[in-house]
C-alpha atoms as a printed R data frame, in Angstrom:
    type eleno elety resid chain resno      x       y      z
1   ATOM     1    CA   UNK     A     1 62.569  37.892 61.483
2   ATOM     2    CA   UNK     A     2 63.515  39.138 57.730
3   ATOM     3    CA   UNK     A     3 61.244  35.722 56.629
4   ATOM     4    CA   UNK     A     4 58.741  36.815 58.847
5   ATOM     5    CA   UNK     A     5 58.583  40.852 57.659
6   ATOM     6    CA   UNK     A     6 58.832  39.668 54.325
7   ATOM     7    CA   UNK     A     7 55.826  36.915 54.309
8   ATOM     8    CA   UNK     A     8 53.838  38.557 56.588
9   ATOM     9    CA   UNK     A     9 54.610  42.476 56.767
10  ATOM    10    CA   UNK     A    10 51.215  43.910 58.058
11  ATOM    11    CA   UNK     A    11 51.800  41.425 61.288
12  ATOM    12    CA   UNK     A    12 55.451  42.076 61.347
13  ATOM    13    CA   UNK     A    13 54.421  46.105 61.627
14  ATOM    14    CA   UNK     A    14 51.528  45.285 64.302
15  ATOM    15    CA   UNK     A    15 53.904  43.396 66.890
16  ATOM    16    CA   UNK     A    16 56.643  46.016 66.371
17  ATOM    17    CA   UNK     A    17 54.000  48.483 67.235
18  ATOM    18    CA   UNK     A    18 52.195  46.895 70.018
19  ATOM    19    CA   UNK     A    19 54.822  45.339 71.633
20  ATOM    20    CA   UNK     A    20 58.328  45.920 73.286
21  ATOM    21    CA   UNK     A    21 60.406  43.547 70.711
22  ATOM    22    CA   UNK     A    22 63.829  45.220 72.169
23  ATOM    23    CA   UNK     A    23 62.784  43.404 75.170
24  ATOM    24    CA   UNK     A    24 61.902  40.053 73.693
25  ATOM    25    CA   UNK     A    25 64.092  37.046 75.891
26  ATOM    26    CA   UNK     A    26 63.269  33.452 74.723
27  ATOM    27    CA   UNK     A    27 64.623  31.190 76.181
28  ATOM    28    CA   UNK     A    28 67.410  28.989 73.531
29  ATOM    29    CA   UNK     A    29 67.004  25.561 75.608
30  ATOM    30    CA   UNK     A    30 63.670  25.597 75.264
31  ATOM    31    CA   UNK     A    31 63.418  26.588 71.620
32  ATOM    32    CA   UNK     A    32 65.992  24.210 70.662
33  ATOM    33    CA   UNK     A    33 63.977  21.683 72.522
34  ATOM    34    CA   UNK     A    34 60.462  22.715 70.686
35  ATOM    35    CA   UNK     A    35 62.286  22.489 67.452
36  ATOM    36    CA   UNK     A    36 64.265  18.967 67.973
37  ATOM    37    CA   UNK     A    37 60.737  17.725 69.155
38  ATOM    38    CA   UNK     A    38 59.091  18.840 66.149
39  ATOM    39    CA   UNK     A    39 61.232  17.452 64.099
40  ATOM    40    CA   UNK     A    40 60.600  13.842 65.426
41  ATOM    41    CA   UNK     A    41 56.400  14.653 65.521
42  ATOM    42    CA   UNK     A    42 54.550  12.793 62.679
43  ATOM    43    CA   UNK     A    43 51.759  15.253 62.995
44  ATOM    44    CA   UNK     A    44 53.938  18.218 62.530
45  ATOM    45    CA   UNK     A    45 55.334  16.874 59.624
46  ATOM    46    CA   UNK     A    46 51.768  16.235 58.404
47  ATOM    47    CA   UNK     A    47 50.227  19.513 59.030
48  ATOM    48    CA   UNK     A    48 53.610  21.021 57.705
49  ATOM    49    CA   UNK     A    49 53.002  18.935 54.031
50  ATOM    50    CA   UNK     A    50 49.654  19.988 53.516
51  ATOM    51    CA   UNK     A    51 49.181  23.187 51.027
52  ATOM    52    CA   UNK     A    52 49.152  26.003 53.740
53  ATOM    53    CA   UNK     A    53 46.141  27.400 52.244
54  ATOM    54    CA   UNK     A    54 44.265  24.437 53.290
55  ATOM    55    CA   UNK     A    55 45.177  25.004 57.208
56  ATOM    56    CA   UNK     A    56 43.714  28.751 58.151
57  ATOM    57    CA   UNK     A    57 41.498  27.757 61.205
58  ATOM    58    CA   UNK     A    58 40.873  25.355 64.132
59  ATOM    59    CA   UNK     A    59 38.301  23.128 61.946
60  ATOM    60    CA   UNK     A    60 41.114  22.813 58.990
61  ATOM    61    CA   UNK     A    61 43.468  21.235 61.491
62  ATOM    62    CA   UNK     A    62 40.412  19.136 62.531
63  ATOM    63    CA   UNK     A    63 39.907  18.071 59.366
64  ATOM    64    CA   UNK     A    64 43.100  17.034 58.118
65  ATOM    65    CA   UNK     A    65 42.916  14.873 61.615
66  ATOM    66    CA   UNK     A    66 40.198  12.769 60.715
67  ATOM    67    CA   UNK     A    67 41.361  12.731 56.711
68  ATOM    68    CA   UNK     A    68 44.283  11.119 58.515
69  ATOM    69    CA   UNK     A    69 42.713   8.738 60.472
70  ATOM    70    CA   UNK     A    70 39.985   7.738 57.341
71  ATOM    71    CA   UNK     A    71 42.836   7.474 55.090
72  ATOM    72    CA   UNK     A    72 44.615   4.827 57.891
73  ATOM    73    CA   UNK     A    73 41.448   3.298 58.606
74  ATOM    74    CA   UNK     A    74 40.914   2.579 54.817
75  ATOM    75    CA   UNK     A    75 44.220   0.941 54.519
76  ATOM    76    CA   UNK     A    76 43.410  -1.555 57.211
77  ATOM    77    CA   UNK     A    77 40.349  -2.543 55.918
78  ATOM    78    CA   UNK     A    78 41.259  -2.684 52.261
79  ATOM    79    CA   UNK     A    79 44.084  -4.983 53.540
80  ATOM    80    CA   UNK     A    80 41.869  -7.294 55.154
81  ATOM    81    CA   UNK     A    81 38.878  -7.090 52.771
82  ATOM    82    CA   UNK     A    82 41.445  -7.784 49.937
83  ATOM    83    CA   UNK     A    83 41.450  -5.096 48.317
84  ATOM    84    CA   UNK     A    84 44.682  -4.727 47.028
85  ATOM    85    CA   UNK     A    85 46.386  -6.897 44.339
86  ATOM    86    CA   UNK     A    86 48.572  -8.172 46.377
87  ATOM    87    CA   UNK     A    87 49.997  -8.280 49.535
88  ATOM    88    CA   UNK     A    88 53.726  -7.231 50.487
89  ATOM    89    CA   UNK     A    89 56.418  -9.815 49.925
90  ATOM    90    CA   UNK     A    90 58.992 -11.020 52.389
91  ATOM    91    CA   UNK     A    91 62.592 -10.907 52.757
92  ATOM    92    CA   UNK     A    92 65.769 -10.837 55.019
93  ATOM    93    CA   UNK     A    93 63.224 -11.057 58.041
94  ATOM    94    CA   UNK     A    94 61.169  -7.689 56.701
95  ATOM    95    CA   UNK     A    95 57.630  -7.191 54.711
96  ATOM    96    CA   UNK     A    96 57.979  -4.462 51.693
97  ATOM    97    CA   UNK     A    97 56.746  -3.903 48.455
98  ATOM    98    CA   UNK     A    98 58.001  -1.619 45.360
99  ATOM    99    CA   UNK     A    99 56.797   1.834 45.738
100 ATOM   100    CA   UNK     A   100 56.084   1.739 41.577
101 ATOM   101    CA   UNK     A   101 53.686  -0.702 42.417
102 ATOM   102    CA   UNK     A   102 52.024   1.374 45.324
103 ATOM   103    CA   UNK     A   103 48.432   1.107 43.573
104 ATOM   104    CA   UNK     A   104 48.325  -2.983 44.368
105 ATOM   105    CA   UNK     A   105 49.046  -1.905 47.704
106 ATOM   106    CA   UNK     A   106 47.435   1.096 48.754
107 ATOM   107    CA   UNK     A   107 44.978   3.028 47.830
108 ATOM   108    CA   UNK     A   108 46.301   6.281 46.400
109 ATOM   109    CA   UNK     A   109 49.838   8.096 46.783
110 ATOM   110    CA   UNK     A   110 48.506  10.037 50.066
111 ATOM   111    CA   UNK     A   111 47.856   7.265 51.618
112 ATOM   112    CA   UNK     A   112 51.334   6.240 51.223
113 ATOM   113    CA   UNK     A   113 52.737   9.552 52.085
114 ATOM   114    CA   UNK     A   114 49.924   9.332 55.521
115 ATOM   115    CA   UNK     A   115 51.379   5.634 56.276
116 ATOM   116    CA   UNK     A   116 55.133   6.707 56.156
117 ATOM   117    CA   UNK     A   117 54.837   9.879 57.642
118 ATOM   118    CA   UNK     A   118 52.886   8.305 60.575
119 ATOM   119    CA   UNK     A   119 55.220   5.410 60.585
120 ATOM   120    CA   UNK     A   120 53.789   2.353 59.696
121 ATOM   121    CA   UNK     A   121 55.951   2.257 56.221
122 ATOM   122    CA   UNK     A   122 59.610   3.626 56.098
123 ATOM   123    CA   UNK     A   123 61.062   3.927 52.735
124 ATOM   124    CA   UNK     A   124 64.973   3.236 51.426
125 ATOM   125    CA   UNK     A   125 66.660   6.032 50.675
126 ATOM   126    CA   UNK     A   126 66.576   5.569 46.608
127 ATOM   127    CA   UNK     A   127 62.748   6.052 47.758
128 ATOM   128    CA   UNK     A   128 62.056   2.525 45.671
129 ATOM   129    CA   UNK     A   129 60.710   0.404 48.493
130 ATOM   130    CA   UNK     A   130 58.733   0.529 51.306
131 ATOM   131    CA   UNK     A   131 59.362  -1.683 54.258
132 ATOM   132    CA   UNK     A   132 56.315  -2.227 57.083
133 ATOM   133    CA   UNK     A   133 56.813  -1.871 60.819
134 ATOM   134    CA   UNK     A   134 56.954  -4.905 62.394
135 ATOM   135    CA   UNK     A   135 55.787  -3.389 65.628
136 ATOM   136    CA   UNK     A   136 52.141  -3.401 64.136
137 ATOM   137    CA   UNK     A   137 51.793  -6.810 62.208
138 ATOM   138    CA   UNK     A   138 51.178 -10.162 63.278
139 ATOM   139    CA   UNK     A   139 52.694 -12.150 60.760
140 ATOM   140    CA   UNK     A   140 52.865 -16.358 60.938
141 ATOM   141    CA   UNK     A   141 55.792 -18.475 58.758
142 ATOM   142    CA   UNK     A   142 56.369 -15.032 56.999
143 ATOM   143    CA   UNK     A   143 52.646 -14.410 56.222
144 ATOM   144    CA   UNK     A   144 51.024 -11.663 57.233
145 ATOM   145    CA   UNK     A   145 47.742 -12.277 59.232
146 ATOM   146    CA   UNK     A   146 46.711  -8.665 60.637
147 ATOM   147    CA   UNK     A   147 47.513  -5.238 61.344
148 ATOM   148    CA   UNK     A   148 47.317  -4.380 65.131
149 ATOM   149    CA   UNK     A   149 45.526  -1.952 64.574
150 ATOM   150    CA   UNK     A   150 44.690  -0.612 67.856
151 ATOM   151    CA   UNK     A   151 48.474  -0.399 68.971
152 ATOM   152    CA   UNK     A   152 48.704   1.636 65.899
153 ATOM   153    CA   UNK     A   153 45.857   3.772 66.519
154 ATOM   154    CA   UNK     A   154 47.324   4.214 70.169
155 ATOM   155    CA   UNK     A   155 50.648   4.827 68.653
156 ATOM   156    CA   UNK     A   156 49.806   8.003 66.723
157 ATOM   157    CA   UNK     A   157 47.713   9.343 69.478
158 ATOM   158    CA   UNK     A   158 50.475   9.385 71.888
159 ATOM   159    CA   UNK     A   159 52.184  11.220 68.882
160 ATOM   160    CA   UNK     A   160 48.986  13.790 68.907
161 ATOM   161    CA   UNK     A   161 49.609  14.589 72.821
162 ATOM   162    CA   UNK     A   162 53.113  15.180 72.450
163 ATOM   163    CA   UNK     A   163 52.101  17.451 69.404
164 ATOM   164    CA   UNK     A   164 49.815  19.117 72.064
165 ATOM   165    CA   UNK     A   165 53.112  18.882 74.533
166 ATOM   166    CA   UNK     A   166 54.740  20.744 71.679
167 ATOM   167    CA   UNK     A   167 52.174  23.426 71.320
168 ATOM   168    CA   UNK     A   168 51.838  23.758 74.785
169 ATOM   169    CA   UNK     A   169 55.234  25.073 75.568
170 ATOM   170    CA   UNK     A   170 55.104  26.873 72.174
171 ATOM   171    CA   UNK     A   171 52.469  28.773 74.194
172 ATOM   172    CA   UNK     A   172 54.905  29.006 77.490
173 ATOM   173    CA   UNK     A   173 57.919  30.246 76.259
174 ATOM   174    CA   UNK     A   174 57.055  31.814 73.143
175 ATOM   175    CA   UNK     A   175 53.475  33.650 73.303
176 ATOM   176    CA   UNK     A   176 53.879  34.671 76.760
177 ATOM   177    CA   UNK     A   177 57.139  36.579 76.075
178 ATOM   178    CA   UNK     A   178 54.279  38.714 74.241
179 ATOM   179    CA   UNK     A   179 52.095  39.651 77.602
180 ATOM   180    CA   UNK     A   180 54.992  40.664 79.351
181 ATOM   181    CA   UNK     A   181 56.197  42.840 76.806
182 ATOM   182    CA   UNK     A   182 53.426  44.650 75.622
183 ATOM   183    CA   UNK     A   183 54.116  48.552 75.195
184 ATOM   184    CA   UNK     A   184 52.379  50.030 78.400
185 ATOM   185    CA   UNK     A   185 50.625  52.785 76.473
186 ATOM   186    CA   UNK     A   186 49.000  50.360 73.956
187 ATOM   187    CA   UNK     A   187 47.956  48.616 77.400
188 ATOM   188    CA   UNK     A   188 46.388  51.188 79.136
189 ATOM   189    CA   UNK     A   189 44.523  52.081 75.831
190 ATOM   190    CA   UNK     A   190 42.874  47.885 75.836
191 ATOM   191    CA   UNK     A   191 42.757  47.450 79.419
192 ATOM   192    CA   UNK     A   192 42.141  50.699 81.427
193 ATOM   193    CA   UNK     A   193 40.251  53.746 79.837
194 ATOM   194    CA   UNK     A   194 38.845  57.046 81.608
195 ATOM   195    CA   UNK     A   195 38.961  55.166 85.075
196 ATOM   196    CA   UNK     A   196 37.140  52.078 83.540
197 ATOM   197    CA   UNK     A   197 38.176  48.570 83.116
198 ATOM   198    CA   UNK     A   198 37.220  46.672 80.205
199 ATOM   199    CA   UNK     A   199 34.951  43.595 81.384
200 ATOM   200    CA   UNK     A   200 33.607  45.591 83.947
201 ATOM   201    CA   UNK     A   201 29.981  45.080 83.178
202 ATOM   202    CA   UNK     A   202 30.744  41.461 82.464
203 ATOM   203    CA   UNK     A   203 29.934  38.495 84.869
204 ATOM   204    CA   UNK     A   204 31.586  35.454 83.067
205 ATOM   205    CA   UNK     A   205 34.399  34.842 80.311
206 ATOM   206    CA   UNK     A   206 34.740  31.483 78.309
207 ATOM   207    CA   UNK     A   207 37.587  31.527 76.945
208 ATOM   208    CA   UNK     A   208 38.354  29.545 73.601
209 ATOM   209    CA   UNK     A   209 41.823  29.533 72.981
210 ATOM   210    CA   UNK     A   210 44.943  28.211 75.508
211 ATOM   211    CA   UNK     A   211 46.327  31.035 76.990
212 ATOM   212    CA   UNK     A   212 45.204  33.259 80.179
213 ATOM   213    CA   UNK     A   213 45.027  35.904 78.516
214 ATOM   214    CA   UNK     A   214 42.593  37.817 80.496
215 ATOM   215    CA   UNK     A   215 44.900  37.504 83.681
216 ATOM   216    CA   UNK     A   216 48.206  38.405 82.067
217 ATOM   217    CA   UNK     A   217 46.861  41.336 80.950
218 ATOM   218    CA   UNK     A   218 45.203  43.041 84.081
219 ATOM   219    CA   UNK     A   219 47.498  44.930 86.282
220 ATOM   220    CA   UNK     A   220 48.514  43.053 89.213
221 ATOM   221    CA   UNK     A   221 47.383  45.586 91.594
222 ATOM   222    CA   UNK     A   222 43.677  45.334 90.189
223 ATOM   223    CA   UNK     A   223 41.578  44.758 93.338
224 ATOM   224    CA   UNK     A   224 37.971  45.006 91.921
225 ATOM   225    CA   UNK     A   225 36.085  42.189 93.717
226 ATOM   226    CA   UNK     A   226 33.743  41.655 90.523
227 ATOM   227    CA   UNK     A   227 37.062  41.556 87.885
228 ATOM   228    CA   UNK     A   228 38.736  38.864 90.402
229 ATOM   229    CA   UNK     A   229 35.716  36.818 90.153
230 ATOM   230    CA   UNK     A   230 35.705  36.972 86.364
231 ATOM   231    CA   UNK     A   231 39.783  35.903 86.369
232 ATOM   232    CA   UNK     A   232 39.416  33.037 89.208
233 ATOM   233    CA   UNK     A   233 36.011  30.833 89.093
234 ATOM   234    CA   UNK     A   234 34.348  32.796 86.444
235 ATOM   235    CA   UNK     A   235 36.709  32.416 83.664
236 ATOM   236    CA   UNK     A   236 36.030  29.125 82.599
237 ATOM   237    CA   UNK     A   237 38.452  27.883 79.695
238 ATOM   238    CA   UNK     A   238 36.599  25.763 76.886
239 ATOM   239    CA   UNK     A   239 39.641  23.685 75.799
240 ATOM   240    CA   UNK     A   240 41.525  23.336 78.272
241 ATOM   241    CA   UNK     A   241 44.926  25.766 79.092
242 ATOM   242    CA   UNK     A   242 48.746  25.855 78.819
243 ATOM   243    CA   UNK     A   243 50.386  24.329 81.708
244 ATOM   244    CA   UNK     A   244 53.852  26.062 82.734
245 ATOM   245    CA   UNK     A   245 54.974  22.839 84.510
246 ATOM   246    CA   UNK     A   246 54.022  19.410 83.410
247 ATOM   247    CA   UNK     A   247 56.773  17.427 84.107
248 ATOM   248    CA   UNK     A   248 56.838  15.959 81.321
249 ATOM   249    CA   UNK     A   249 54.100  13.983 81.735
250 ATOM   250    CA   UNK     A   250 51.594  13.747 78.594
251 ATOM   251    CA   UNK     A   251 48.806  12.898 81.601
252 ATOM   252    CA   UNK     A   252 49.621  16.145 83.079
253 ATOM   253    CA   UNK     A   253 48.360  18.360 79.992
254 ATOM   254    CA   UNK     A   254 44.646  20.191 79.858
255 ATOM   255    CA   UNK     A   255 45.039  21.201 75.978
256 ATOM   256    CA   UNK     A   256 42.075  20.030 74.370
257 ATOM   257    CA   UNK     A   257 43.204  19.359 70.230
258 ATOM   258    CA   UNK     A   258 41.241  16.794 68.547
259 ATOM   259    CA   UNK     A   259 38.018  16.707 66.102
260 ATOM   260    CA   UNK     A   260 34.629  17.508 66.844
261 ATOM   261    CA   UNK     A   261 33.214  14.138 66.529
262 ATOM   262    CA   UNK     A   262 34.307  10.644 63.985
263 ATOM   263    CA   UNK     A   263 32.303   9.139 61.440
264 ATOM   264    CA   UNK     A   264 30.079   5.524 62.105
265 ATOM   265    CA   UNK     A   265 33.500   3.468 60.846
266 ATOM   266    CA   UNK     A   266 36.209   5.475 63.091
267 ATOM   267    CA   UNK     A   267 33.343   5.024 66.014
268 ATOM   268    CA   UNK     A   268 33.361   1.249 65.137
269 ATOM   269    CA   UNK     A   269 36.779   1.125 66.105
270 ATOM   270    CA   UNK     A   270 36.659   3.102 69.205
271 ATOM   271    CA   UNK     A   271 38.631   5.692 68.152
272 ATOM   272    CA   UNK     A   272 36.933   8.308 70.301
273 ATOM   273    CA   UNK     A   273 40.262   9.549 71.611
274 ATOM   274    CA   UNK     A   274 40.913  11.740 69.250
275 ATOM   275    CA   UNK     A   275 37.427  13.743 69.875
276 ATOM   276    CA   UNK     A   276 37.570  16.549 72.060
277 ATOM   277    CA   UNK     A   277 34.462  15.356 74.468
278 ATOM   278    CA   UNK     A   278 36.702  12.175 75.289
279 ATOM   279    CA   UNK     A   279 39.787  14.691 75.787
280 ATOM   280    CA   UNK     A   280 37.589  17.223 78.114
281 ATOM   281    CA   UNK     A   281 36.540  14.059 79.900
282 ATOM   282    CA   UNK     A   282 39.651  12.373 80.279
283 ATOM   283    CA   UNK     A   283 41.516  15.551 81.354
284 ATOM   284    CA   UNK     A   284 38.607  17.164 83.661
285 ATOM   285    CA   UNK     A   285 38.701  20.517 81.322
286 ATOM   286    CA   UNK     A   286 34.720  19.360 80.809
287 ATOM   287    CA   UNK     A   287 31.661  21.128 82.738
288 ATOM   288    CA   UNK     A   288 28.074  22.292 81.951
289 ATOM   289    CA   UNK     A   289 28.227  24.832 79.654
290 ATOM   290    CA   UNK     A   290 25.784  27.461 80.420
291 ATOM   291    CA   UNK     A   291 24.051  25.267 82.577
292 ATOM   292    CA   UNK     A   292 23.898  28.034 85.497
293 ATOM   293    CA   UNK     A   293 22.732  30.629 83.312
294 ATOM   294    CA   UNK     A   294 19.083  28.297 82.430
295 ATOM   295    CA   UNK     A   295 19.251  27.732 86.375
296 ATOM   296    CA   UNK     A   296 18.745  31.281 86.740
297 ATOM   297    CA   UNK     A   297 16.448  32.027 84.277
298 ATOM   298    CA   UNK     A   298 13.816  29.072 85.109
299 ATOM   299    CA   UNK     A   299 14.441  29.868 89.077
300 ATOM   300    CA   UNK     A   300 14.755  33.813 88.894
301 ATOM   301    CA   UNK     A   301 12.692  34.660 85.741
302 ATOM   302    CA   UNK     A   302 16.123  36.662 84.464
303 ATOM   303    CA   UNK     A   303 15.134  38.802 81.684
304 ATOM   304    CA   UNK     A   304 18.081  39.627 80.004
305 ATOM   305    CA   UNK     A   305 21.684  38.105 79.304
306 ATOM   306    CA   UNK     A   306 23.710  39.284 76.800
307 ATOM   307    CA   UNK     A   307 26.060  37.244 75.230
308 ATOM   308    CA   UNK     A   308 29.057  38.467 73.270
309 ATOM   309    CA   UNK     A   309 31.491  36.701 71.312
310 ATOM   310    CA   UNK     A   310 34.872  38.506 70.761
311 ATOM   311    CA   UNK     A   311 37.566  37.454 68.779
312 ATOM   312    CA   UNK     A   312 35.770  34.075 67.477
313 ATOM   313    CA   UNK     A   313 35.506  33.078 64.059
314 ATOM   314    CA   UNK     A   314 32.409  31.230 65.091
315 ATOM   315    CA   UNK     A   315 33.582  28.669 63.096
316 ATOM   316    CA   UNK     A   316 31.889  24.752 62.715
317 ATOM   317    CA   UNK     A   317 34.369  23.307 65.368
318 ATOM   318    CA   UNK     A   318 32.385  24.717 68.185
319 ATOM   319    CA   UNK     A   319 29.204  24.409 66.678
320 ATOM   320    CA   UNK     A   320 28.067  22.776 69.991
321 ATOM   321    CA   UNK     A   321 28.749  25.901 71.745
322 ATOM   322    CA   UNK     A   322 27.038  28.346 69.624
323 ATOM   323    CA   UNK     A   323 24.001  26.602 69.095
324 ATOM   324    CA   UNK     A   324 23.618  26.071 73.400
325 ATOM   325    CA   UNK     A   325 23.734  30.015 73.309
326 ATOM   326    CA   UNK     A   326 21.362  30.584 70.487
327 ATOM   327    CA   UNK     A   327 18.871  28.222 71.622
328 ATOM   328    CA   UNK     A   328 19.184  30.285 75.109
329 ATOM   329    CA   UNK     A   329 18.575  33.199 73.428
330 ATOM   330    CA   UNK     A   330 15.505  31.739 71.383
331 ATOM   331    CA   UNK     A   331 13.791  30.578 74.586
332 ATOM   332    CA   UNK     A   332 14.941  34.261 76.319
333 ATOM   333    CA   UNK     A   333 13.166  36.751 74.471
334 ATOM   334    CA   UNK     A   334 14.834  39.915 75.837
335 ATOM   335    CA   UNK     A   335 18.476  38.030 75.841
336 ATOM   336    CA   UNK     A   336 20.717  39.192 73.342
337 ATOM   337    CA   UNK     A   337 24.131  38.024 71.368
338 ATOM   338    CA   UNK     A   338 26.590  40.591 70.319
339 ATOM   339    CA   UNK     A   339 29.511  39.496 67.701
340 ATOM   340    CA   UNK     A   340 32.539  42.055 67.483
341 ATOM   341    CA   UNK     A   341 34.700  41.453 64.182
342 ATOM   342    CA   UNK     A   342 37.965  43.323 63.368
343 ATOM   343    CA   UNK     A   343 36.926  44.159 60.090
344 ATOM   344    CA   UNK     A   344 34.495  43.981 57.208
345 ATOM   345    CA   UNK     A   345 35.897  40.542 55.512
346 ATOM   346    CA   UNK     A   346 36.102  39.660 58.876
347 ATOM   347    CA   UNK     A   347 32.413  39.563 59.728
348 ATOM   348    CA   UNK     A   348 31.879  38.386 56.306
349 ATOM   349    CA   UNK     A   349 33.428  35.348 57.395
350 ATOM   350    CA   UNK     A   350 31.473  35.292 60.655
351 ATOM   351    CA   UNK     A   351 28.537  35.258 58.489
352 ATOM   352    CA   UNK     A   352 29.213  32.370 56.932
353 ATOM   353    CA   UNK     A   353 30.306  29.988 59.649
354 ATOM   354    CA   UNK     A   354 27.103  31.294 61.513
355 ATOM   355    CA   UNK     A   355 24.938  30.253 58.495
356 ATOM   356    CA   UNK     A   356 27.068  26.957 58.162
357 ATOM   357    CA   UNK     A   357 25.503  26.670 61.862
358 ATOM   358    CA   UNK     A   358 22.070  27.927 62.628
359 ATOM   359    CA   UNK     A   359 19.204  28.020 60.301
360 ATOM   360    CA   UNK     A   360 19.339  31.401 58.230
361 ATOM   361    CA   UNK     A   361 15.696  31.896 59.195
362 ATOM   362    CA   UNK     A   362 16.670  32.342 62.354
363 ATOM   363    CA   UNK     A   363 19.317  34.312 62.000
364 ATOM   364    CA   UNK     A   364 17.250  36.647 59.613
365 ATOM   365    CA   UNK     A   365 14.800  37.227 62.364
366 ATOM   366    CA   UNK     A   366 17.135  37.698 65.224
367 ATOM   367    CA   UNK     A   367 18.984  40.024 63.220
368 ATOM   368    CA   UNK     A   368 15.627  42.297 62.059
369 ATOM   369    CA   UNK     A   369 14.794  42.445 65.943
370 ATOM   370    CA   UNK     A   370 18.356  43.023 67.170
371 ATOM   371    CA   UNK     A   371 18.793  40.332 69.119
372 ATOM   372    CA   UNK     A   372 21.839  39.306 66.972
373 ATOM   373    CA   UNK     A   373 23.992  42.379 66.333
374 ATOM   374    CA   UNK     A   374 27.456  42.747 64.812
375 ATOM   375    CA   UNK     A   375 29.380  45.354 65.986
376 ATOM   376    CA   UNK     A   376 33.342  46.664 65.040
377 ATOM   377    CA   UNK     A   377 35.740  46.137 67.566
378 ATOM   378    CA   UNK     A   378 36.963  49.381 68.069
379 ATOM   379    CA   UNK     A   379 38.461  50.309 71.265
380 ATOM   380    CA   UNK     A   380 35.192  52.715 72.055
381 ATOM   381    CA   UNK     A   381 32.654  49.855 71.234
382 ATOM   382    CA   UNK     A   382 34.648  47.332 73.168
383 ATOM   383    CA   UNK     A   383 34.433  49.437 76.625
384 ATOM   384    CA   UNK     A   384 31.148  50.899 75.899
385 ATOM   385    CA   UNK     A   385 29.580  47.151 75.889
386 ATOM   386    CA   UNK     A   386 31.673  45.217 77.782
């Protein structure tokens, strides 16, 4: 914790002030397991080596995904387009080549820091040479002919969903402690206020992030017919959500972690596994987003839906998303969207994804006739809306 205070003080004072942290039980096991599988996870060690001020938000992580995969992808076909100066020599039954020599073999140094770190290089300790995995080569009378690339590709996905295994139980063990220790007055302050419960005015929640937030938070005892709607069928959870009890079963996980969409070469090799749509798909997280709400409005004439966005940085990862509630809005005259931010840099940054996203003209007008409104997340604006 003395790390922690020391790097990051204004959290450090927030958690002590908001939460119980006498009370704070992890369980060791599972810690010690999260950090021996970490250890072992080539995308962990990835995300790790890049400059932490390059990995702030959901789209940095996306992005340093498909630099990966490029970077891979570029090696293969450099390799077979002959590219490099030469190919790796042979000896005592293994392919290598001199890592002072890297530039006849690769393309830059992180590519060869991407290949070993994802495994398809490992280097000798004196760091001088770098010997291929045999698993992913078809080589004849000591010659390579190709890189199996798909095994490869398959390889370092299975890698990605233990990641997500990873971050799942991350989410279990350690950010759950957090809901069940939270200090009961700071509690009553978010959830419950003058006989009101926040979300009461609200209908439906899509939720962003992995964690059930919404349920762990309301009291047990909370009988309101419209809040148990909004925290069973209503609360619909965009990418998926942390599973207490997989079994150890990569199949078994819902989290959604992969990039947007892949570029016309990563789509010529199929590699659509590491987009989210395949992952919704494959998983069943997917459903029509919104899709009720234009129901309604073409069948019932509704004349007014607002939409708020709390705790979003509205940022270019779920473009898709925000756009499917703007055009709503467009074609809705009287429908409005609402964005809360926690402070001023904070919506400054809002801004900016937003214009990184929908036209500014339309923004501009939307926000002269207040149909697009930003509003501080205070306590008193939050149950006053929602």
């Amino acid at each position: 914790m003395g790390v922690f205070k020391e790097k990051n003080e204004w959290f450090y004072n927030q958690i002590n002030e908001y939460y119980r942290t006498e009370n704070f039980i992890f369980n060791l096991e599972e810690i010690k397991s999260i950090q021996n599988r970490l250890l072992d996870n080539s995308w962990f060690q990835y995300f790790k080596s890049v400059d932490e001020n390059k990995i702030e938000t959901w789209i940095d992580f996306e992005m340093e995904i498909e630099r990966v995969l490029v970077s891979i992808l570029e090696y293969f076909d450099g390799f077979h387009s002959n590219l490099f100066k030469r190919k790796p020599e042979y000896s005592n039954k293994k392919f290598y080549f001199s890592i002072n020599e890297y530039n006849d073999y690769c393309k830059d140094k992180l590519q060869l820091k991407i290949l070993k770190i994802f495994n398809l290089f490992t280097f000798t300790p004196s760091y001088q040479t770098a010997y291929l995995n045999k698993n992913f080569i078809l080589d004849i009378e000591h010659e390579i002919q190709y890189y199996k690339e798909k095994d490869y590709f398959n390889f370092i996905y299975e890698s990605l969903e233990e990641f997500v295994g990873i971050f799942n139980d991350f989410i279990i063990h350690v950010i759950n402690v957090f809901y069940e220790n939270m200090r009961i007055e700071k509690m009553e302050n978010f959830i419950v206020k003058d006989d009101h419960f926040i979300f009461e005015k609200t209908n439906q929640v899509f939720s962003f992030n992995y964690t059930s937030t919404l349920v762990n938070f309301y009291p047990a005892d909370l009988k309101s017919k419209r809040l148990e709607g909004i925290v069973g069928s209503q609360h619909q959870f965009i990418h998926g959500l942390a599973e207490k009890d997989w079994s150890n079963n990569l199949q078994n996980l819902k989290i959604v972690l992969g990039v947007d969409d892949i570029n016309v070469s990563l789509k010529k090799h199929k590699l659509f596994q590491f987009t989210k749509y395949f992952q919704k798909l494959n998983k069943n997280t997917d459903y029509l987003f919104l899709d009720n709400y234009r129901r309604k409005i073409r069948k019932y004439d509704v004349r007014r839906i607002t939409f708020y966005f709390w705790g979003h940085s509205l940022d270019y990862s779920d473009r898709q998303y925000i756009q499917e509630v703007f055009d709503l809005v467009e074609n809705n005259n009287s429908s409005k969207i609402k964005i809360f931010y926690h402070s001023i840099s904070a919506k400054g940054d809002q801004l900016k994804n937003l214009l990184g996203i929908i036209e500014k003209e339309k923004i501009e007008k939307f926000m002269k006739d207040k149909t697009l409104e930003f509003i501080e997340s205070t306590p008193e604006n939050l149950f006053k809306e929602l």
